[in-house]
N, C-alpha and C positions, 0 to 999 in steps of 0.2 A: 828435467825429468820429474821433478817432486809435481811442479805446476803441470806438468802435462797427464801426471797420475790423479790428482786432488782435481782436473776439471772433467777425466773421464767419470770419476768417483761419480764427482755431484750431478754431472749428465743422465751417468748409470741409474743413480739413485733416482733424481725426476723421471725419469721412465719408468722404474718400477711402482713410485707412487702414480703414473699417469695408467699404468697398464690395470692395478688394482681398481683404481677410481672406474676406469672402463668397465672393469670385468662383474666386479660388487655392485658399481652404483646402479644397474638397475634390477639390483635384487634386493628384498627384504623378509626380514622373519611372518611379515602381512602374506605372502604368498603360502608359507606353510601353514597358518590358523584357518586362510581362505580355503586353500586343497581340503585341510582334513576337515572343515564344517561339512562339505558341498560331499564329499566322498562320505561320510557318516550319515549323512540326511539318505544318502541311495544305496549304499552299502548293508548297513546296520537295520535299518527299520524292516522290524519283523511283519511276516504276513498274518493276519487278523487268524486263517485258521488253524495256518501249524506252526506257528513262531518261528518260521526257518527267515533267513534273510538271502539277498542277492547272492551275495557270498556261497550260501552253501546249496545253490539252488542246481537240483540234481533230474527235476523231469521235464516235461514240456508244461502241464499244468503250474508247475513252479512257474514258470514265465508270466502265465496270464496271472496269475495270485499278485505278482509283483507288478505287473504292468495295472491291475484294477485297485490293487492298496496302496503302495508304498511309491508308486512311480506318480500316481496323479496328486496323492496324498503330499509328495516331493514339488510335487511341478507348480502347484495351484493353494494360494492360502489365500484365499476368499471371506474368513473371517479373523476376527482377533480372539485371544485367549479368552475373551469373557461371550463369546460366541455371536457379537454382535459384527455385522458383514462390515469389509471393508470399502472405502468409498470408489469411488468411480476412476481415478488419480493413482489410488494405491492398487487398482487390480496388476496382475502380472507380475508382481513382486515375490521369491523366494526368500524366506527368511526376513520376509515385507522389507528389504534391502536388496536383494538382488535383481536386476530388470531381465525377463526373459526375453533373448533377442529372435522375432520371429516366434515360430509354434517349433513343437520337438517334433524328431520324422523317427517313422520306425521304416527300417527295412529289415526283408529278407532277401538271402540267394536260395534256389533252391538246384537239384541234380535232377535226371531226369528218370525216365522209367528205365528198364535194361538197359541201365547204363553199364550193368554190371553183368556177370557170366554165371548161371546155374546150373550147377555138374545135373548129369546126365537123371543121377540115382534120385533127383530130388524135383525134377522137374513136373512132376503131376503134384508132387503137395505145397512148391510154392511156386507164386503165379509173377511174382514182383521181386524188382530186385534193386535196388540205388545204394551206388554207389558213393566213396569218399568226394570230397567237392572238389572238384579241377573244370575250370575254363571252359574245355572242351566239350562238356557236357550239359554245362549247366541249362536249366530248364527256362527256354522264353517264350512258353507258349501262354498264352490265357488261360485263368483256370477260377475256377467259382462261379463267383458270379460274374464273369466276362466283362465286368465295368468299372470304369475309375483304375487311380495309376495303384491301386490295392492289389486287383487282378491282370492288372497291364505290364507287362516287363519293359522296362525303360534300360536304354544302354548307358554305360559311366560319363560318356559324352552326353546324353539327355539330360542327366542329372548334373554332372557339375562337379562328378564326382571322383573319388580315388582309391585306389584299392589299400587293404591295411591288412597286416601282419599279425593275425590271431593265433589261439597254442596251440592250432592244429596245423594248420597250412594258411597262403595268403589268398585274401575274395578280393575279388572284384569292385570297384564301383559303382557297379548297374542293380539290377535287381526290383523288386516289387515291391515300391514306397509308401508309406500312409502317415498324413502329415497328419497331426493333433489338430486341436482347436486352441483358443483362446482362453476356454474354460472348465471347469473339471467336468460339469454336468455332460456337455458336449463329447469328451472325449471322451469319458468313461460309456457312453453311446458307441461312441465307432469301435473301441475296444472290444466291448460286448459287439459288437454287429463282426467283427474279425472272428471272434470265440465261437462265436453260435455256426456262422458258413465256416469252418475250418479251415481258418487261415493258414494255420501251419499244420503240417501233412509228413509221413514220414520221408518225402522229400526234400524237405526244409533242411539246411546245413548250418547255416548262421541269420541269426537275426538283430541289428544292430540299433541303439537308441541314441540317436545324438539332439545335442542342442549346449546352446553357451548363454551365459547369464555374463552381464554387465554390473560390474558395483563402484557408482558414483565416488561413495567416501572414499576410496582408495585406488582408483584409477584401475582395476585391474579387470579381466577377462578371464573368465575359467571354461574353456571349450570343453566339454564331455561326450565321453565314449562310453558308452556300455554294450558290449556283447556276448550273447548267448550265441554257443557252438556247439550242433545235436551232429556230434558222428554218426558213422556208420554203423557203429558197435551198440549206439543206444545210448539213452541219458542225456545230460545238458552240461556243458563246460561255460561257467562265467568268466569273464575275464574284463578291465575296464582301464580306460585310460584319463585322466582329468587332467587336463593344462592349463596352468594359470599362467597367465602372458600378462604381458605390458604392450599391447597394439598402440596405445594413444601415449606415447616417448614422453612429448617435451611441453610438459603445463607450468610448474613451479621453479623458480631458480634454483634449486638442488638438481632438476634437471636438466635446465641450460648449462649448469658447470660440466656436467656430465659428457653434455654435446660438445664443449670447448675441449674437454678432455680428450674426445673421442678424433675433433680434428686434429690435434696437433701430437696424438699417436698416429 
């Protein structure tokens, strides 16, 4: 009985060291310094003319403020500290460490016109009415300037894409995309070219900003989310999501043990 207690023992115990190894080893304190840089760089950085940040951004103009300072400002460092441009090699770098994978895409969902009911007593002084964002209504018609996938409505299956769970209710996939450029000049253009034909309308429910950076030194991927959700009621709700992953597992022998670990759990 003693031998058959002392070899569940030490069985018991290899497992709990092999389950730990699984569950820790591919996590480090490097994911929480990666998170809070990349979330401070888009969160925190104030707009040039009312010092508000993402955080506390409350109109629709708040959006473009952020998307023309703080988001390209984010996205694009095209010179060094002493203002001399960076080379040819180092463009596309955040934090001239982070590799932007791809260009960043904005989308919108938007609702459509009477989508919603105006009593009876009100109906000569308001002509318009949209409602809260749900599926069933959402707006795919072409609107602007009738061209490019800005004013085009693509379905979640066009895009590739999936729907997400914001503080109001859950969107869609689909929606009217507009991918960035490569460079701040570039996109701070189609930015302004969205602002000036009024890309967003009081139509508009959510508009979401994604894109993921790559960092060599540390094998890591931080996908980001950021979205803007304009109720029914008026105003702007921020809300964001930043994952930092490990996609590329198994480079260093810390990680091969890891994988030994993981088979013979």
């Amino acid at each position: 009985k003693i031998k058959t207690t002392l070899r569940e023992l030490i069985v018991y115990l290899v497992f709990l060291v092999i389950l730990c190894v699984v569950t820790f080893g591919m996590t480090s304190s490097t994911m929480y310094y990666y998170t809070k840089v990349m979330s401070e760089l888009f969160l925190d950085s104030s707009f040039p003319e009312t010092k508000n940040t993402f955080r506390g951004m409350t109109t629709m103009h708040d959006f473009w403020r952020f998307a023309k300072g703080p988001l390209c400002d984010g996205l694009y460092w095209e010179t060094w500290y002493n203002d001399r441009n960076v080379s040819e090699d180092e463009l596309g770098y955040i934090f001239y460490e982070n590799k932007l994978l791809g260009v960043p895409r904005i989308r919108q969902l938007k609702v459509k016109n009477d989508s919603c009911t105006i009593h009876d007593d009100f109906k000569d002084q308001i002509k318009t009415c949209y409602d809260s964002y749900a599926s069933a209504i959402e707006e795919q018609s072409p609107f602007g300037l009738m061209n490019g996938s800005a004013w085009t409505y693509q379905t979640e299956d066009e895009l590739d894409g999936s729907g997400h769970w914001g503080q109001m209710t859950t969107y869609g996939g689909g929606g009217y995309v507009q991918d960035l450029a490569l460079n701040k000049a570039e996109s701070a253009a189609i930015i302004d070219t969205l602002m000036q034909n009024l890309w967003l309308d009081r139509g508009t429910r959510a508009v979401f900003v994604d894109f993921t950076v790559y960092n060599a030194n540390i094998n890591l991927f931080c996908v980001i989310k950021l979205l803007v959700e304009f109720p029914a009621t008026g105003g702007a709700i921020p809300s964001w999501n930043f994952r930092t992953v490990k996609l590329i597992r198994y480079v260093n022998a810390l990680d091969y043990f890891v994988m030994a670990c993981e088979c013979i759990f």
